[in-house]
C-alpha positions as CSV (number, residue, x, y, z in Angstrom):
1,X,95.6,148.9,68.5
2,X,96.7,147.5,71.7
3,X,93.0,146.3,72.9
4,X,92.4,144.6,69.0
5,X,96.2,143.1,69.5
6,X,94.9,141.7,72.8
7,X,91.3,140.4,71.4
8,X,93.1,138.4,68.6
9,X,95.9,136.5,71.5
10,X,93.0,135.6,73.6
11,X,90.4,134.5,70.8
12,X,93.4,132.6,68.7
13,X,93.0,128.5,69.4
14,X,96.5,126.6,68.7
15,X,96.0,123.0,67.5
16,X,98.3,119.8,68.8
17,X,98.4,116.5,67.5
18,X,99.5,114.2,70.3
19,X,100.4,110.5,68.0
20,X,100.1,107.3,69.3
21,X,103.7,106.0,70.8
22,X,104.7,102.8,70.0
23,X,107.5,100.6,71.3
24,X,108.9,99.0,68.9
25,X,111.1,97.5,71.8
26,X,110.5,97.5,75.4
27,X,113.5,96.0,78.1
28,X,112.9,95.9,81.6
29,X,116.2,96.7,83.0
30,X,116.1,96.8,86.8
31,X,114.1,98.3,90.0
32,X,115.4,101.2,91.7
33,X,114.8,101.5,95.3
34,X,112.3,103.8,95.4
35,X,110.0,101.0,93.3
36,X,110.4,102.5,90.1
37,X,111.7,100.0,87.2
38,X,114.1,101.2,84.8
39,X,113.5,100.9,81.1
40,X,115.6,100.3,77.5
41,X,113.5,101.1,74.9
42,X,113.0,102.6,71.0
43,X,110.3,104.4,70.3
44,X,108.6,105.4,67.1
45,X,105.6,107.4,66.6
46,X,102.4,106.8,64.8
47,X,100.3,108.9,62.6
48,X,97.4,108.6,64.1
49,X,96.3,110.2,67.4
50,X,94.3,112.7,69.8
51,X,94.1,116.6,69.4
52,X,94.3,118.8,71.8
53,X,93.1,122.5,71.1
54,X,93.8,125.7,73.5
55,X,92.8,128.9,74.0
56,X,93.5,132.0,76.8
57,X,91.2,131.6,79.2
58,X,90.9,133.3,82.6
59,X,90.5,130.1,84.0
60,X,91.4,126.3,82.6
61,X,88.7,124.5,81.6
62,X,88.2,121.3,79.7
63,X,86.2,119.2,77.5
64,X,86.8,115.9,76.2
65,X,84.9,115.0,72.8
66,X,85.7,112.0,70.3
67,X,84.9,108.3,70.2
68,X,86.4,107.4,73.4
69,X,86.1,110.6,75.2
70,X,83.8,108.7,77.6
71,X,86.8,106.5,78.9
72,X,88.7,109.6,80.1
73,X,88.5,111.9,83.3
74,X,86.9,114.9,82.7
75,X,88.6,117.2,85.1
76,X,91.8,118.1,87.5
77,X,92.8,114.1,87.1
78,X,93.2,114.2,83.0
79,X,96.9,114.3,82.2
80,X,95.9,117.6,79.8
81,X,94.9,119.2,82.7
82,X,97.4,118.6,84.9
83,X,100.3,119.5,81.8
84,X,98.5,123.0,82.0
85,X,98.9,123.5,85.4
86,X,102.9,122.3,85.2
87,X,102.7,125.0,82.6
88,X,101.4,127.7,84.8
89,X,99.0,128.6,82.4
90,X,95.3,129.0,82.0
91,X,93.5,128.1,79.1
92,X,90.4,126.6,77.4
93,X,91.2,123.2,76.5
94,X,89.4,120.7,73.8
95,X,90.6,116.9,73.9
96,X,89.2,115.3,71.0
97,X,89.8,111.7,71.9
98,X,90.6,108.5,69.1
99,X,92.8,106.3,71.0
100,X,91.9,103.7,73.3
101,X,92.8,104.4,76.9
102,X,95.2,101.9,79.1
103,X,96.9,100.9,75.6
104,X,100.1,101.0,76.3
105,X,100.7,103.6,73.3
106,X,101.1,106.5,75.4
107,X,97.7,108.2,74.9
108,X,97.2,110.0,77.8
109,X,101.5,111.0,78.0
110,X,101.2,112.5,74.6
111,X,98.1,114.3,75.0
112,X,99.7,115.9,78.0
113,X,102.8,116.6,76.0
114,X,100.4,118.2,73.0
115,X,98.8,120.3,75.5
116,X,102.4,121.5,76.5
117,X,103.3,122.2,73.1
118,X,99.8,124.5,72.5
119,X,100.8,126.2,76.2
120,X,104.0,127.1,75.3
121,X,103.0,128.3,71.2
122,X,100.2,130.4,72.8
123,X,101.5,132.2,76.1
124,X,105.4,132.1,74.5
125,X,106.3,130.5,77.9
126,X,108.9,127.7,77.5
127,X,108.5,123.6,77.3
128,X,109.5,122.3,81.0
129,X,112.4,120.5,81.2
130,X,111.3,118.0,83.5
131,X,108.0,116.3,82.7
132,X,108.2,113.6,84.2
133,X,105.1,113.7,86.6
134,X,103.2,113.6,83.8
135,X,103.8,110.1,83.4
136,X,107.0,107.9,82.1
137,X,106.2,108.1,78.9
138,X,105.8,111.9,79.0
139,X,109.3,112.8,78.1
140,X,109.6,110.8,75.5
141,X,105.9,112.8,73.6
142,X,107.2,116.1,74.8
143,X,110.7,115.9,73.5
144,X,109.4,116.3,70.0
145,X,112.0,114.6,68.4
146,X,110.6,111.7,66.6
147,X,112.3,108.6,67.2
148,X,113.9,107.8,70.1
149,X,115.6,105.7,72.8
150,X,114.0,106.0,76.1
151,X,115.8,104.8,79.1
152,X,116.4,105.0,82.5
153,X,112.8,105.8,84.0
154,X,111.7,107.3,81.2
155,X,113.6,110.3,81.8
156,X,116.2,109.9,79.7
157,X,115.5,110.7,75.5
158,X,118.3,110.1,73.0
159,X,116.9,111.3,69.3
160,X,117.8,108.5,66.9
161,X,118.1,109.7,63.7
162,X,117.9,108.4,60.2
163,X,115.4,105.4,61.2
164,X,112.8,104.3,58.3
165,X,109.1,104.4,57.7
166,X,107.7,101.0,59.0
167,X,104.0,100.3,57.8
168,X,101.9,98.8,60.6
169,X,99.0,98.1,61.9
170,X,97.5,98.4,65.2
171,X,95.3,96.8,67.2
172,X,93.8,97.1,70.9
173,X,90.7,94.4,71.9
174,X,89.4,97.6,73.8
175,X,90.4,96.1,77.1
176,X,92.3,98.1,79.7
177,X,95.4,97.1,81.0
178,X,96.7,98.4,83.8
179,X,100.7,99.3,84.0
180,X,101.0,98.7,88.0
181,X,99.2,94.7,87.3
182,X,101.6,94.0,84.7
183,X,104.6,95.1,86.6
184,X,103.4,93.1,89.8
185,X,103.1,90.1,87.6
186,X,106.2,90.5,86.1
187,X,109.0,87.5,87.2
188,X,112.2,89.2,86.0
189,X,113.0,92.7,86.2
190,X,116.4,92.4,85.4
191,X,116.7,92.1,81.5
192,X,119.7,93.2,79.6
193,X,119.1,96.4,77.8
194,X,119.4,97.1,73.9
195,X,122.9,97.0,72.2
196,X,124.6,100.3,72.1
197,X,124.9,100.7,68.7
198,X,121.0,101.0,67.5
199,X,120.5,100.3,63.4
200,X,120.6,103.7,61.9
201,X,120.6,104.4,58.5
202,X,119.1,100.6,57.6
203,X,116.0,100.6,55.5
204,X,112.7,99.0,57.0
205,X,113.6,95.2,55.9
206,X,117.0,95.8,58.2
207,X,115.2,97.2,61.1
208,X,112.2,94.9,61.5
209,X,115.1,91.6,60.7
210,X,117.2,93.4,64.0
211,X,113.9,94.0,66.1
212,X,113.4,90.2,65.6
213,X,115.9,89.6,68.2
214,X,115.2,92.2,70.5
215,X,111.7,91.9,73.2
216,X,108.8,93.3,75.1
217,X,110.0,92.2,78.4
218,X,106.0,93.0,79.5
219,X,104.3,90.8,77.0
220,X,104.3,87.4,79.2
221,X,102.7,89.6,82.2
222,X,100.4,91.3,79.9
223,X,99.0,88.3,79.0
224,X,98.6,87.1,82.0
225,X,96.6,90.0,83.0
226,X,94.4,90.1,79.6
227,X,94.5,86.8,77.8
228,X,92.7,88.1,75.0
229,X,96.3,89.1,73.5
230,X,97.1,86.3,73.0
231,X,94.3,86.7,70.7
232,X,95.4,89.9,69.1
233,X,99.1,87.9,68.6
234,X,97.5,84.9,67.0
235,X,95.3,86.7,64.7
236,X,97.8,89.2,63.7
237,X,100.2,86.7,62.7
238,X,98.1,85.2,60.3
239,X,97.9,88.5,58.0
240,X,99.4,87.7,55.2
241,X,102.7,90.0,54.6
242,X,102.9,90.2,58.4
243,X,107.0,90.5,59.1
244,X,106.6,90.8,62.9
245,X,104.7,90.9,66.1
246,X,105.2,92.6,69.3
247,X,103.5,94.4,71.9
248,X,103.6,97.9,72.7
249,X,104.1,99.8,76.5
250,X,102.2,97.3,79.1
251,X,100.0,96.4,76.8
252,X,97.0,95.9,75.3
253,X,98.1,97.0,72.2
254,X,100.0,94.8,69.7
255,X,101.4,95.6,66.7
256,X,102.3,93.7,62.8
257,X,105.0,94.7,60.7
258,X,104.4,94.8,56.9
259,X,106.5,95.6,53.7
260,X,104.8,98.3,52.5
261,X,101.3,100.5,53.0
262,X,98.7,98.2,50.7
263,X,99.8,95.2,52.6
264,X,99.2,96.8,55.8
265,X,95.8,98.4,54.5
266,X,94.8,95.2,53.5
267,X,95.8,93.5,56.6
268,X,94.2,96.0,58.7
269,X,91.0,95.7,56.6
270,X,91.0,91.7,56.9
271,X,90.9,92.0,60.8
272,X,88.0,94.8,61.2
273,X,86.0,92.4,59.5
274,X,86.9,89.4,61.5
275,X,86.9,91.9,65.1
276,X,84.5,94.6,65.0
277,X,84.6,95.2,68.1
278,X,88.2,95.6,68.2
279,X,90.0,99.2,67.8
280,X,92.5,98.6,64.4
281,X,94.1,101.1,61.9
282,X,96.7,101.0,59.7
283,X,99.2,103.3,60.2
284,X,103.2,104.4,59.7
285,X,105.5,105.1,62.1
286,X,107.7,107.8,61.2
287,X,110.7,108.7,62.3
């Protein structure tokens, strides 16, 4: 019984979905003294994303598979690998990669917070409480809340509760951009942060009218790095139904608002035509 018992724990492969993180907002608040900049910012989380799948194994391995598996490290660097050694545990791991990589939608954070998730199902160990060296955005992915109000360095996650489903679409020219170039462009690093008070409880028309007047404190520096979004910008705006703009983390993915899911579809359909070469879905952001 025991042996069978055993076979079935090390054969059995958990599943994670690691989703796309979006900021809907993104202040730059200040530089700490030891370099790093501290953040104001709400998150929401897509539905689409990677997979990461895990097995026992008597020694961690992994493979990277999907359409832009060939932009990832394949070993000890990957962010999947490293979350299984900050879990302590070994395993078989399977990254099956969809989003684009230096997108500024957390890709490689939530895969390494997926990977967590799987660790922690199949060895029964717990979710670390600090996960931070996985990346500033690796709290955010691994607190499993939904949406949320990142701040400090990343290290502090508020849940906010009762936010809508926004319809949006997404779209990355497929062009890296690289956090540490943004931030050394950056002119001001001292930005105010997000009212206290965020808009819960207001349906999608409320929220999008109130993330009007808040920013992407990155977005200038971003484009300075990779002009082409300004490209993204200018040829998002022009969907028709599109409610708002912004760009997401450092960039280079930007984002539309629209009213509803056909709006968005159709939007998102308009712009594959027009950029094939692009990376664009539609998508919701739930909270």
């Amino acid at each position: 019984m025991g042996d069978t018992m055993h076979h079935a724990t090390m054969s059995r492969v958990v599943e994670s979905f690691a989703p796309a993180k979006i900021n809907l907002t993104l202040h730059v608040t200040g530089q700490r003294s030891d370099g790093y900049h501290t953040l104001d910012s709400l998150v929401m989380f897509a539905d689409v994303g990677d997979h990461v799948r895990a097995s026992a194994a008597e020694q961690t391995s992994l493979r990277v598979v999907g359409p832009t598996a060939h932009r990832v490290p394949k070993g000890a660097d990957n962010l999947v690998y490293r979350a299984a050694t900050l879990m302590g545990v070994s395993a078989a791991l399977t990254l099956e990669k969809h989003l684009p990589i230096a997108a500024g939608i957390g890709g490689g954070s939530s895969d390494a917070a997926a990977t967590i998730r799987a660790l922690a199902e199949l060895s029964g160990r717990p979710i670390p409480a600090d996960v931070l060296a996985l990346g500033a955005d690796a709290p955010v992915c691994a607190a499993g809340v939904g949406a949320a109000r990142m701040s400090g360095i990343g290290d502090l996650v508020t849940p906010v509760r009762g936010m809508p489903t926004l319809h949006a679409v997404l779209v990355n020219p497929k062009i890296p951009v690289l956090t540490a170039e943004v931030f050394q462009r950056l002119r001001n690093r001292n930005n105010p942060a997000m009212p206290d008070d965020l808009p819960i409880g207001t349906d999608a028309s409320g929220l999008i009218a109130w993330l009007a007047g808040m920013r992407n404190d990155l977005q200038d520096a971003a484009i300075e790095c990779e002009p082409v979004i300004s490209q993204v910008f200018a040829s998002l705006e022009v969907t028709p139904g599109c409610l708002l703009t912004r760009m997401s983390g450092s960039g280079g993915t930007c984002f539309g608002l629209y009213g509803d899911e056909e709006t968005a579809a159709s939007a998102a359909g308009r712009l594959s035509e027009a950029f094939p070469s692009w990376w664009i879905t539609a998508t919701q952001l739930n909270s």
